[in-house]
Rosetta silent file (secondary structure, phi, psi, omega in degrees, C-alpha in Angstrom):
SEQUENCE: XXXXXXXXXXXXXXXXXXXXXXXXXXXXXXXXXXXXXXXXXXXXXXXXXXXXXXXXXXXXXXXXXXXXXXXXXXXXXXXXXXXXXXXXXXXXXXXXXXXXXXXXXXXXXXXXXXXXXXXXXXXXXXXXXXXXXXXXXXXXXXXXXXXXXXXXXXXXXXXXXXXXXXXXXXXXXXXXXXXXXXXXXXXXXXXXXXXXXXXXXXXXXXXXXXXXXXXXXXXXXXXXXXXXXXXXXXXXXXXXXXXXXXXXXXXXXXXXXXXXXXXXXXXXXXXXXXXXXXXXXXXXXXXXXX
SCORE:     score description
SCORE:     0.000 S_00000001
   1 L     0.000  -45.235  178.361   -2.455 -110.677    9.125 S_00000001
   2 H   -63.747  -39.491  179.149   -3.615 -108.915    6.004 S_00000001
   3 H   -63.679  -37.279 -179.861   -6.642 -107.545    7.844 S_00000001
   4 H   -66.040  -43.339  178.747   -4.398 -106.177   10.569 S_00000001
   5 H   -62.845  -37.055  179.244   -2.206 -104.335    8.053 S_00000001
   6 H   -64.439  -43.878 -179.987   -5.261 -102.740    6.443 S_00000001
   7 H   -63.734  -39.617  179.582   -6.532 -101.473    9.761 S_00000001
   8 H   -64.113  -38.485  178.982   -3.087 -100.044   10.591 S_00000001
   9 H   -64.839  -43.412  179.297   -2.946  -98.233    7.228 S_00000001
  10 H   -61.969  -40.577 -179.363   -6.365  -96.695    7.725 S_00000001
  11 H   -63.469  -42.234 -179.584   -5.368  -95.516   11.181 S_00000001
  12 H   -65.346  -40.118  179.108   -2.209  -93.856    9.884 S_00000001
  13 H   -63.628  -39.493  179.624   -4.130  -92.082    7.092 S_00000001
  14 H   -70.796  -31.611 -177.125   -6.641  -90.730    9.564 S_00000001
  15 H   -81.495  -19.797 -176.169   -3.941  -89.567   11.982 S_00000001
  16 H   -61.885  -50.171  178.346   -1.840  -87.707    9.382 S_00000001
  17 H   -59.121  -38.157 -179.479   -4.057  -84.574    9.031 S_00000001
  18 H   -64.512  -41.568  179.022   -4.358  -84.325   12.765 S_00000001
  19 H   -64.768  -38.366  179.222   -0.599  -84.496   13.182 S_00000001
  20 H   -64.221  -39.771  178.696   -0.114  -81.829   10.493 S_00000001
  21 H   -65.802  -42.095 -179.015   -2.494  -79.507   12.279 S_00000001
  22 H   -67.746  -31.756 -178.303   -0.814  -80.110   15.584 S_00000001
  23 H   -77.127  -20.912 -179.359    2.634  -79.507   14.063 S_00000001
  24 L   -68.950  149.682  179.069    1.624  -76.125   12.535 S_00000001
  25 L   -63.953  148.248 -176.955    2.465  -72.935   14.556 S_00000001
  26 L   -78.918  128.567  178.090   -0.315  -71.684   16.772 S_00000001
  27 L  -120.164  109.450 -176.709   -2.156  -68.573   15.486 S_00000001
  28 H   -74.647   -2.019  178.734   -4.414  -66.999   18.094 S_00000001
  29 H   -61.465  -35.953 -176.369   -6.109  -64.948   15.377 S_00000001
  30 H   -93.972    5.511 -177.537   -8.460  -67.770   14.779 S_00000001
  31 L  -116.980   62.275 -178.260   -8.903  -68.597   18.453 S_00000001
  32 L  -115.310  153.339 -178.264  -11.144  -65.780   19.594 S_00000001
  33 L   -67.040  -26.406 -175.720  -14.317  -65.955   21.600 S_00000001
  34 L   -77.738  -14.264  177.582  -16.229  -64.016   18.992 S_00000001
  35 L   123.563  170.497 -175.565  -15.690  -66.639   16.364 S_00000001
  36 L   -68.793  130.041  172.675  -13.506  -67.522   13.407 S_00000001
  37 L    83.425   -4.927 -177.914  -12.168  -64.551   11.285 S_00000001
  38 H   -67.739  -44.232 -178.618  -13.649  -61.681   13.387 S_00000001
  39 H   -65.683  -35.311  178.357  -10.269  -60.336   14.580 S_00000001
  40 H   -60.558  -40.896  178.887   -8.876  -60.372   11.039 S_00000001
  41 H   -66.135  -40.967  179.323  -11.612  -57.985    9.896 S_00000001
  42 H   -65.127  -40.825  178.886  -11.012  -55.651   12.811 S_00000001
  43 H   -62.282  -41.101  178.613   -7.300  -55.561   12.100 S_00000001
  44 H   -63.547  -41.562  177.757   -7.949  -54.696    8.478 S_00000001
  45 H   -61.490  -43.460  179.488  -10.304  -51.875    9.488 S_00000001
  46 H   -62.580  -42.992  179.050   -7.711  -50.483   11.889 S_00000001
  47 H   -62.792  -39.808  178.094   -5.020  -50.610    9.229 S_00000001
  48 H   -64.640  -41.334  178.629   -7.295  -48.763    6.785 S_00000001
  49 H   -61.660  -44.129  178.783   -8.127  -46.137    9.406 S_00000001
  50 H   -62.848  -39.642 -178.824   -4.440  -45.568   10.121 S_00000001
  51 H   -64.369  -48.185 -177.709   -3.690  -45.324    6.423 S_00000001
  52 H   -69.867  -37.327  178.692   -6.423  -42.807    5.691 S_00000001
  53 H   -64.626  -36.191  177.142   -5.726  -40.748    8.826 S_00000001
  54 H   -66.229  -42.407  177.694   -2.060  -40.515    7.794 S_00000001
  55 H   -63.853  -42.849  179.654   -2.953  -39.353    4.304 S_00000001
  56 H   -63.560  -41.575  179.021   -5.371  -36.726    5.658 S_00000001
  57 H   -64.064  -41.917  179.002   -2.784  -35.478    8.107 S_00000001
  58 H   -63.057  -41.145  178.634   -0.160  -35.227    5.378 S_00000001
  59 H   -65.017  -40.789  179.136   -2.593  -33.341    3.156 S_00000001
  60 H   -62.732  -42.631  178.060   -3.492  -30.991    6.008 S_00000001
  61 H   -62.092  -42.153  178.449    0.166  -30.285    6.707 S_00000001
  62 H   -63.069  -40.382  178.540    0.736  -29.579    3.026 S_00000001
  63 H   -64.600  -41.257  179.212   -2.223  -27.183    2.919 S_00000001
  64 H   -62.504  -44.487  179.486   -0.963  -25.327    5.997 S_00000001
  65 H   -63.430  -37.570  177.743    2.504  -24.957    4.502 S_00000001
  66 H   -65.148  -43.087  178.029    0.978  -23.669    1.266 S_00000001
  67 H   -63.675  -41.245  178.117   -1.114  -21.116    3.148 S_00000001
  68 H   -61.216  -40.264  178.284    1.932  -19.992    5.126 S_00000001
  69 H   -64.140  -42.048  179.026    3.840  -19.502    1.890 S_00000001
  70 H   -66.418  -37.649  177.680    1.012  -17.448    0.402 S_00000001
  71 H   -62.999  -44.403  178.549    0.796  -15.307    3.559 S_00000001
  72 H   -61.628  -40.034  178.759    4.525  -14.585    3.411 S_00000001
  73 H   -63.784  -43.619  178.643    4.190  -13.656   -0.258 S_00000001
  74 H   -64.658  -38.858  177.292    1.286  -11.311    0.492 S_00000001
  75 H   -61.363  -41.395  177.991    3.241   -9.705    3.324 S_00000001
  76 H   -63.091  -41.437  179.290    6.102   -9.039    0.954 S_00000001
  77 H   -66.357  -39.548  177.826    3.782   -7.459   -1.588 S_00000001
  78 H   -62.877  -44.645  179.569    2.146   -5.290    1.097 S_00000001
  79 H   -63.058  -39.821  177.926    5.544   -4.147    2.357 S_00000001
  80 H   -63.517  -42.875  178.770    6.621   -3.370   -1.194 S_00000001
  81 H   -64.870  -38.998  178.423    3.449   -1.335   -1.797 S_00000001
  82 H   -64.340  -41.500  178.584    3.962    0.546    1.472 S_00000001
  83 H   -64.611  -40.649  179.092    7.543    1.421    0.515 S_00000001
  84 H   -65.132  -40.086  178.251    6.434    2.605   -2.925 S_00000001
  85 H   -63.755  -42.002  179.205    3.689    4.739   -1.354 S_00000001
  86 H   -65.622  -38.548  178.275    6.167    6.304    1.055 S_00000001
  87 H   -63.675  -43.577  179.375    8.579    7.005   -1.794 S_00000001
  88 H   -65.618  -37.899  178.674    5.872    8.719   -3.822 S_00000001
  89 H   -63.023  -44.495  179.246    4.776   10.741   -0.787 S_00000001
  90 H   -65.893  -39.026 -178.359    8.321   11.985   -0.187 S_00000001
  91 H   -64.638  -46.328 -179.739    8.831   12.679   -3.879 S_00000001
  92 H   -66.712  -35.647  176.820    5.666   14.756   -4.235 S_00000001
  93 H   -63.006  -40.646  178.186    6.483   16.617   -1.041 S_00000001
  94 H   -66.637  -41.572 -179.970    9.897   17.437   -2.478 S_00000001
  95 H   -64.804  -42.945  178.331    8.430   18.501   -5.814 S_00000001
  96 H   -64.452  -37.325  177.288    5.878   20.779   -4.173 S_00000001
  97 H   -63.183  -37.751  177.973    8.644   22.234   -2.037 S_00000001
  98 H   -64.946  -39.840  179.003   10.649   22.988   -5.174 S_00000001
  99 H   -64.147  -46.996  179.643    7.677   24.773   -6.732 S_00000001
 100 H   -62.082  -39.002 -179.905    7.087   26.860   -3.604 S_00000001
 101 H   -64.122  -41.675  179.168   10.788   27.662   -3.395 S_00000001
 102 H   -66.423  -39.594  177.665   10.858   28.844   -7.004 S_00000001
 103 H   -61.629  -45.019  178.924    7.751   30.949   -6.465 S_00000001
 104 H   -63.973  -36.947  178.840    9.286   32.586   -3.423 S_00000001
 105 H   -64.808  -40.485  178.114   12.508   33.195   -5.335 S_00000001
 106 H   -63.996  -42.787  178.866   10.603   34.894   -8.135 S_00000001
 107 H   -61.249  -42.965  179.471    8.749   37.085   -5.633 S_00000001
 108 H   -63.501  -42.951  179.161   12.025   38.035   -3.965 S_00000001
 109 H   -62.124  -39.139  178.585   13.627   38.855   -7.310 S_00000001
 110 H   -65.586  -39.423  178.114   10.701   41.075   -8.243 S_00000001
 111 H   -63.517  -40.750  179.399   10.958   42.941   -4.925 S_00000001
 112 H   -65.567  -40.735  179.226   14.684   43.501   -5.482 S_00000001
 113 H   -64.039  -41.357  178.246   14.064   44.784   -9.007 S_00000001
 114 H   -63.483  -41.670  178.341   11.435   47.221   -7.787 S_00000001
 115 H   -63.903  -38.763  179.015   13.798   48.528   -5.099 S_00000001
 116 H   -67.636  -37.511  177.594   16.537   48.970   -7.684 S_00000001
 117 H   -65.421  -40.787  177.881   14.215   50.859  -10.008 S_00000001
 118 H   -65.185  -38.365  179.586   13.184   53.186   -7.211 S_00000001
 119 H   -69.279  -28.850 -179.001   16.807   53.805   -6.277 S_00000001
 120 L   -86.181    0.527  179.465   17.659   54.573   -9.900 S_00000001
 121 L   -66.970  144.584 -179.075   14.872   57.188  -10.230 S_00000001
 122 L   -64.900  143.302 -179.203   16.176   60.769  -10.956 S_00000001
 123 L   -67.971  161.023  178.800   16.421   63.042   -7.884 S_00000001
 124 L   -67.156  141.959 -179.588   13.950   65.904   -7.362 S_00000001
 125 L   -65.131  145.961 -179.026   15.037   69.206   -9.041 S_00000001
 126 L   -70.758  162.069  178.858   16.584   71.827   -6.673 S_00000001
 127 L   -66.560  143.133 -178.389   14.683   74.952   -5.656 S_00000001
 128 L   -63.180  138.895 -179.750   15.078   77.847   -8.108 S_00000001
 129 E   -86.015  146.463  177.784   17.843   80.314   -7.210 S_00000001
 130 E  -120.582  145.696 -179.234   17.167   84.088   -6.854 S_00000001
 131 E   -70.840  144.576  175.169   19.741   86.887   -7.240 S_00000001
 132 L  -130.026  173.044 -179.887   21.039   88.639   -4.114 S_00000001
 133 H   -61.412  147.093 -178.872   23.427   91.481   -3.559 S_00000001
 134 H    88.141    4.400  176.739   26.970   90.871   -4.583 S_00000001
 135 H    81.091   -2.548  179.648   25.910   88.914   -7.621 S_00000001
 136 L   -83.142  161.362  179.351   25.506   85.701   -5.690 S_00000001
 137 E  -119.610  145.225  179.099   22.466   83.564   -5.954 S_00000001
 138 E  -135.071  159.753 -179.986   20.607   81.809   -3.190 S_00000001
 139 E   -68.862  142.893 -179.377   17.723   79.446   -3.081 S_00000001
 140 L   -65.377  131.723 -179.022   14.379   81.098   -2.900 S_00000001
 141 L   -71.201  145.571  176.885   13.068   81.057    0.669 S_00000001
 142 L  -108.183  116.359 -179.555    9.960   79.085    1.370 S_00000001
 143 L  -128.595  168.724  178.475    7.644   80.811    3.852 S_00000001
 144 L  -100.371   16.101 -177.861    4.050   80.589    4.873 S_00000001
 145 L   -70.225  117.246 -178.598    3.460   84.394    4.416 S_00000001
 146 L   -70.664  -17.998 -178.906    0.173   84.740    2.632 S_00000001
 147 L   -70.943  -25.657  179.806    1.113   88.248    1.454 S_00000001
 148 L   -77.434  153.888  179.070    3.682   86.852   -0.866 S_00000001
 149 L   -73.871  124.063 -178.457    2.651   85.548   -4.237 S_00000001
 150 L   -69.025  144.843  176.701    2.494   81.782   -4.016 S_00000001
 151 L   -74.414  147.825  178.836    4.652   79.798   -6.343 S_00000001
 152 L   -64.488  134.968 -179.783    2.791   77.651   -8.837 S_00000001
 153 L   -68.093  137.840  179.228    2.370   74.106   -7.555 S_00000001
 154 L   -70.347  139.131  179.114    4.409   71.509   -9.375 S_00000001
 155 L   -67.969  132.937 -179.925    2.341   69.124  -11.400 S_00000001
 156 L   -62.758  139.413  179.366    2.307   65.659   -9.838 S_00000001
 157 L   -87.270  114.455  179.871    4.426   63.134  -11.662 S_00000001
 158 L   -99.082  129.134  177.882    2.270   60.189  -12.568 S_00000001
 159 L   -74.476  142.382 -178.996    3.939   56.878  -13.388 S_00000001
 160 L   -67.075  139.488  179.150    2.848   55.367  -16.634 S_00000001
 161 L   -64.320  147.236  178.914    0.533   52.386  -16.204 S_00000001
 162 L   -63.472  150.604  179.925    2.126   49.022  -16.925 S_00000001
 163 L   -64.973  156.829 -179.318    1.489   47.643  -20.386 S_00000001
 164 H   -57.253  -32.608  178.848   -1.354   45.146  -20.804 S_00000001
 165 H   -59.006  -48.700 -178.861    1.155   42.344  -21.364 S_00000001
 166 H   -66.969  -39.005  178.788    2.669   42.798  -17.928 S_00000001
 167 H   -60.283  -45.214 -178.996   -0.724   43.235  -16.292 S_00000001
 168 H   -64.936  -40.462  179.900   -1.952   39.954  -17.766 S_00000001
 169 H   -65.868  -47.025 -178.657    1.193   38.091  -16.725 S_00000001
 170 H   -62.621  -36.392  178.984    1.142   39.410  -13.161 S_00000001
 171 H   -63.847  -46.522  179.384   -2.520   38.517  -12.825 S_00000001
 172 H   -65.392  -39.722 -179.221   -1.916   34.929  -13.912 S_00000001
 173 H   -66.357  -40.141  177.322    1.169   34.635  -11.719 S_00000001
 174 H   -63.265  -39.971  177.226   -0.719   35.930   -8.675 S_00000001
 175 H   -61.359  -40.227  178.215   -3.452   33.372   -9.315 S_00000001
 176 H   -64.909  -43.576  179.747   -0.812   30.640   -9.378 S_00000001
 177 H   -62.960  -31.090  179.357    0.727   31.850   -6.102 S_00000001
 178 L   -76.587   -1.650  178.584   -2.718   31.754   -4.501 S_00000001
 179 L    81.300   11.261  178.400   -2.935   28.048   -5.299 S_00000001
 180 L   -91.291   75.614 -169.106   -5.777   28.436   -7.804 S_00000001
 181 H   -67.459  -38.626  179.710   -4.105   26.161  -10.315 S_00000001
 182 H   -64.129  -43.537  178.081   -7.057   25.579  -12.633 S_00000001
 183 H   -66.570  -38.464  178.734   -7.658   29.328  -12.961 S_00000001
 184 H   -62.241  -39.626  178.363   -3.932   29.936  -13.395 S_00000001
 185 H   -60.476  -44.653  179.951   -3.825   27.434  -16.265 S_00000001
 186 H   -62.758  -42.704 -176.788   -6.632   29.285  -18.037 S_00000001
 187 H   -70.684  -39.601  177.644   -4.993   32.690  -17.538 S_00000001
 188 H   -67.675  -36.398  176.862   -1.554   31.556  -18.666 S_00000001
 189 H   -65.460  -39.122  176.800   -3.073   29.911  -21.743 S_00000001
 190 H   -64.846  -39.089  178.784   -4.897   33.156  -22.549 S_00000001
 191 H   -63.061  -45.789 -178.458   -1.651   35.071  -22.106 S_00000001
 192 H   -66.956  -30.699  176.693    0.240   32.748  -24.451 S_00000001
 193 H   -68.761  -35.795 -179.407   -2.542   33.018  -27.035 S_00000001
 194 H   -83.872  -33.786 -175.973   -2.309   36.821  -26.917 S_00000001
 195 L  -132.826   75.063 -177.484    1.491   37.091  -26.499 S_00000001
 196 L   -68.795  -19.531 -179.878    3.186   33.964  -27.883 S_00000001
 197 L  -138.591  162.793  176.271    6.550   35.751  -28.034 S_00000001
 198 L   103.726 -162.217 -174.789    8.305   38.598  -26.327 S_00000001
 199 L   -62.158  136.936  177.983    8.596   39.736  -22.742 S_00000001
 200 L    72.632   -7.059 -176.024    7.195   37.368  -20.090 S_00000001
 201 H   -67.724  -41.258  179.803    6.247   34.761  -22.706 S_00000001
 202 H   -65.875  -40.974  178.249    8.925   32.250  -21.674 S_00000001
 203 H   -65.454  -41.099  179.854    8.026   32.635  -18.001 S_00000001
 204 H   -62.207  -42.256  178.847    4.328   32.295  -18.738 S_00000001
 205 H   -64.071  -39.942  179.785    4.925   29.094  -20.694 S_00000001
 206 H   -65.300  -47.167 -178.076    7.053   27.687  -17.878 S_00000001
 207 H   -70.649  -26.150  171.190    4.542   28.475  -15.125 S_00000001
 208 H   -61.825  -44.732  178.649    1.760   27.042  -17.263 S_00000001
 209 H   -64.209  -39.523  178.767    3.717   23.778  -17.318 S_00000001
 210 H   -63.908  -38.370  178.561    4.278   23.966  -13.549 S_00000001
 211 H   -63.557  -41.255  175.075    0.546   24.413  -12.980 S_00000001
 212 H   -61.892  -42.364 -175.925   -0.121   21.273  -15.017 S_00000001
 213 H   -64.820  -41.972 -179.057    2.587   19.425  -13.085 S_00000001
 214 H   -64.674  -35.044  178.765    1.202   20.374   -9.665 S_00000001
 215 L   -84.344    7.168  175.775   -2.238   19.112  -10.691 S_00000001
 216 L    65.612   23.292  171.706   -0.587   15.830  -11.844 S_00000001
 217 L   -88.245   76.317 -169.588   -1.582   16.303  -15.472 S_00000001
 218 H   -65.932  -32.621  179.602    1.774   14.853  -16.485 S_00000001
 219 H   -64.378  -50.517  178.819    0.978   14.556  -20.186 S_00000001
 220 H   -66.161  -36.251 -179.314    0.068   18.232  -20.602 S_00000001
 221 H   -64.465  -42.956 -178.739    2.906   19.276  -18.284 S_00000001
 222 H   -63.535  -42.996  178.607    5.521   17.415  -20.323 S_00000001
 223 H   -62.658  -41.626 -178.611    4.320   19.002  -23.567 S_00000001
 224 H   -67.133  -40.334  177.627    4.328   22.453  -21.970 S_00000001
 225 H   -65.962  -41.079  177.898    7.857   22.023  -20.562 S_00000001
 226 H   -62.914  -32.212  178.493    9.128   20.803  -23.923 S_00000001
 227 H   -66.654  -32.930  175.632    7.595   23.905  -25.508 S_00000001
 228 H   -60.539  -45.633 -177.763    9.742   26.067  -23.217 S_00000001
 229 H   -66.530  -40.935 -175.557   12.869   24.341  -24.522 S_00000001
 230 H   -76.938  -46.455 -173.209   11.818   24.514  -28.176 S_00000001
 231 H   -82.326  -25.966 -175.590   10.260   27.987  -28.351 S_00000001
 232 L  -132.342   65.642 -174.434   12.597   29.799  -25.935 S_00000001
 233 L   -65.170  -20.644 -179.635   16.029   28.138  -26.152 S_00000001
 234 L   -94.776    1.936 -176.747   17.781   31.210  -24.705 S_00000001
 235 L   -73.193  150.281  175.819   15.460   31.490  -21.691 S_00000001
 236 L   -71.074   -9.825 -178.742   16.733   31.053  -18.157 S_00000001
 237 L   -88.916   -3.584 -174.599   13.860   28.620  -17.650 S_00000001
 238 H   -63.941  -43.934 -177.950   15.192   26.004  -20.087 S_00000001
 239 H   -61.772  -45.004  179.017   17.277   24.124  -17.511 S_00000001
 240 H   -65.789  -36.589  178.638   14.370   23.868  -15.076 S_00000001
 241 H   -64.710  -43.243  177.781   12.030   22.809  -17.888 S_00000001
 242 H   -63.917  -38.189  177.905   14.407   20.011  -18.945 S_00000001
 243 H   -60.887  -44.633 -178.369   14.694   18.921  -15.315 S_00000001
 244 H   -67.739  -30.851  174.723   10.924   18.660  -14.987 S_00000001
 245 H   -60.706  -43.368  177.333   10.727   16.583  -18.170 S_00000001
 246 H   -63.954  -40.058  178.275   13.049   14.087  -16.480 S_00000001
 247 H   -62.721  -41.827 -178.780   10.952   14.148  -13.292 S_00000001
 248 H   -64.706  -43.805  177.773    7.769   13.480  -15.270 S_00000001
 249 H   -59.781  -38.085  177.887    9.348   10.523  -17.076 S_00000001
 250 H   -64.994  -45.892 -179.197   10.393    9.163  -13.684 S_00000001
 251 H   -62.422  -30.227 -177.840    6.893    9.603  -12.249 S_00000001
 252 L   -90.904    4.909  177.346    5.407    7.765  -15.234 S_00000001
 253 L    79.636   11.527  178.873    7.823    4.839  -14.869 S_00000001
 254 L   -94.421   75.501 -168.005    9.758    5.659  -18.051 S_00000001
 255 H   -71.007  -33.631  178.375   13.113    5.302  -16.360 S_00000001
 256 H   -64.966  -44.795  178.382   15.320    5.102  -19.452 S_00000001
 257 H   -65.263  -39.109  179.268   13.885    8.368  -20.801 S_00000001
 258 H   -62.726  -43.761 -179.807   14.155    9.956  -17.349 S_00000001
 259 H   -62.333  -40.313  179.583   17.819    8.969  -17.047 S_00000001
 260 H   -65.309  -45.589 -178.640   18.580   10.453  -20.477 S_00000001
 261 H   -64.340  -43.838 -178.727   16.787   13.749  -19.742 S_00000001
 262 H   -67.506  -40.319  177.920   18.401   14.182  -16.321 S_00000001
 263 H   -64.204  -33.390  177.837   21.869   13.372  -17.629 S_00000001
 264 H   -66.362  -37.096  176.870   21.351   15.970  -20.364 S_00000001
 265 H   -62.898  -45.985 -179.667   20.598   18.617  -17.719 S_00000001
 266 H   -62.080  -38.288 -177.224   23.808   17.770  -15.854 S_00000001
 267 H   -72.121  -43.373 -174.494   25.801   17.889  -19.074 S_00000001
 268 H   -82.836  -26.948 -176.325   24.396   21.141  -20.470 S_00000001
 269 L  -131.178   60.034 -177.252   24.089   23.097  -17.216 S_00000001
 270 L   -63.736  139.656  177.852   26.843   21.855  -14.870 S_00000001
 271 L    83.507  -10.799 -179.495   26.869   23.433  -11.426 S_00000001
 272 L   -77.195  164.103  177.473   23.370   24.896  -11.758 S_00000001
 273 H   -62.832  -35.658  177.528   20.616   24.228   -9.234 S_00000001
 274 H   -64.339  -40.364  179.358   18.779   22.221  -11.893 S_00000001
 275 H   -65.793  -38.018  178.897   21.875   20.077  -12.470 S_00000001
 276 H   -65.316  -41.340  177.108   22.237   19.408   -8.740 S_00000001
 277 H   -65.747  -37.025  178.208   18.613   18.286   -8.501 S_00000001
 278 H   -64.604  -43.009  178.447   19.121   16.096  -11.576 S_00000001
 279 H   -62.171  -39.921  179.497   22.191   14.472  -10.006 S_00000001
 280 H   -62.991  -42.644  179.937   20.234   13.830   -6.818 S_00000001
 281 H   -68.505  -36.528  177.016   17.435   12.127   -8.718 S_00000001
 282 H   -64.107  -39.274  177.090   19.930   10.037  -10.713 S_00000001
 283 H   -63.190  -41.569  178.352   21.517    8.861   -7.465 S_00000001
 284 H   -62.458  -41.663  179.803   18.104    7.879   -6.146 S_00000001
 285 H   -63.201  -38.083  178.647   17.372    5.935   -9.322 S_00000001
 286 H   -65.841  -39.896  178.694   20.674    4.070   -8.961 S_00000001
 287 H   -66.657  -34.146  179.566   19.817    3.147   -5.363 S_00000001
 288 H   -82.735   -6.794 -178.627   16.382    1.963   -6.442 S_00000001
 289 L    71.979   29.414 -179.041   17.836   -0.044   -9.297 S_00000001
 290 L   -80.254    0.000    0.000   15.857    1.916  -11.854 S_00000001
C-alpha cells in the first residue's frame, strides 16, 4: 500500500509541469518552421524600421516646412527691395524734372527780360527839320541825288559789353544747361571765389548746389544749399534751397531732419511752389510711415 502511494505521488509530480504547459495560452510565435525565437527577432527589426522611418519622415517634413518659410521670407525681402527701387526711380525722375523745369523757367525769364529791355530802349531821333517858306519847317528830304552834299553818316551805336561778372555767370549757367555738371561745378566755384557777393552771386551759389545734387553728391549739395540760406537770406532762391535740404535728408534716410526742414518751408513760404512740393513730400512720408 505504501509503495502504491509513492508511485502515485511520483506520477502526479511528473504530470504537473505538463499540465501547466498545456493550460497556458498558445503562442504561435514560438511555433515556427524556422525555429524557436526567429519570428521575435524579425518583429523587433520591423518595429525598429518603422520607428526610424517615422522619425526620418518627420524630420524631412520639418526641413521642408523650414525651407518654405525661408523662401517666403526671401520673397518678401525681394518684393520690399523692388518697391524701394521703384520709389527711388520715381523720386529721382521727379527731382530731375524739377531741375529741368527750373532751368527752363530761368531761360524763359531771361528771354522776357531781354525783350523788355529792347522795348524800353529810346526811339531813334527824328530827321532834322529845314526852314521853308512861310516860316514853317519840314523834315529834310532824303534823296539819292549824288549832286547834293551827302549828310554825314550817323555813328553806329555800340552796346557796352557785359561786365565780366555777368559773362562768367552766363558761361557757367550755359555749361549747366548743357548737362556738363562737373564742368559747371568748377565754373560756379570759380565765380563764387571771384564774386562772393553782389549780383548773380546768390544764383551762382544755388546752381552750384543743384549741380552737386544732380550728381548725387548729397553731402556737398547740402552744404551748398545751406550756404544759400545763410549768405543770401533775402534771395528768391532761399525757399528752393531749404526745400532741397529737406529732399537730401529724405534721400539719406534722415527722416526726422527731413520732416523738420520741409515743415519749415511750408511755414515760412506758404502758397509758394517750394511749399507745395514740401507738402507733397510730407504726404508721401506719412504714407510710407517715415
Amino acid at each position: 500500500m505504501r509503495e502504491t502511494l509513492c508511485r502515485l505521488s511520483v506520477s502526479l509530480l511528473l504530470a504537473a509541469p505538463t499540465a501547466a504547459v498545456l493550460a497556458a495560452p498558445y503562442d504561435d510565435t514560438y511555433d515556427q518552421a524556422a525555429g524557436y525565437g526567429v519570428e521575435t527577432l524579425e518583429n523587433r527589426v520591423q518595429r525598429l524600421e518603422k520607428k526610424f522611418s517615422g522619425q526620418a519622415m518627420a524630420k524631412m517634413v520639418g526641413d521642408v516646412e523650414k525651407l518654405q518659410s525661408e523662401v517666403l521670407k526671401l520673397r518678401g525681402e525681394v518684393e520690399k527691395a523692388q518697391n524701394e527701387l521703384e520709389r527711388l526711380r520715381k523720386q529721382h525722375k521727379e527731382d530731375y524734372g524739377n531741375v529741368d523745369q527750373r532751368l527752363q523757367q530761368v531761360i524763359t525769364n531771361q528771354s522776357v527780360m531781354q525783350a523788355q529791355l529792347q522795348a524800353a530802349a529810346p526811339p531813334a531821333p527824328p530827321a532834322p527839320a529845314v526852314p521853308v517858306e512861310g516860316g514853317e519847317q519840314a523834315a529834310a528830304p532824303v534823296t539819292d541825288n549824288a549832286a547834293q552834299s551827302p549828310l554825314p553818316a550817323a555813328a553806329p551805336v555800340e552796346s557796352a559789353p557785359p561786365p565780366p561778372r555777368e559773362v562768367a555767370y552766363q558761361k557757367a549757367f550755359t555749361t549747366l544747361k548743357d548737362g556738363k555738371y562737373s564742368d559747371a561745378i568748377k565754373e560756379f566755384k570759380s565765380f563764387m571765389a571771384a564774386y562772393p557777393n553782389g549780383e548773380f552771386s546768390d544764383n551762382a551759389q544755388y546752381w552750384l548746389a543743384e549741380a552737386y545734387y544732380v550728381t548725387k553728391d548729397y553731402g556737398a549739395a547740402r552744404i551748398a544749399f545751406e550756404q544759400v540760406v545763410k549768405a543770401f537770406p533775402q534771395s528768391a532762391k532761399v525757399a528752393d534751397a531749404m526745400l532741397k535740404v529737406g529732399f537730401i535728408d529724405y534721400d539719406r534716410g534722415q527722416y526726422a531732419e527731413a520732416r523738420t526742414a520741409l515743415a519749415d518751408v511750408v511755414k515760412r513760404y506758404p502758397g509758394s511752389s517750394a511749399a507745395k512740393l514740401a507738402e507733397k513730400r510730407l504726404e508721401r512720408m506719412q504714407q510710407e510711415g517715415r
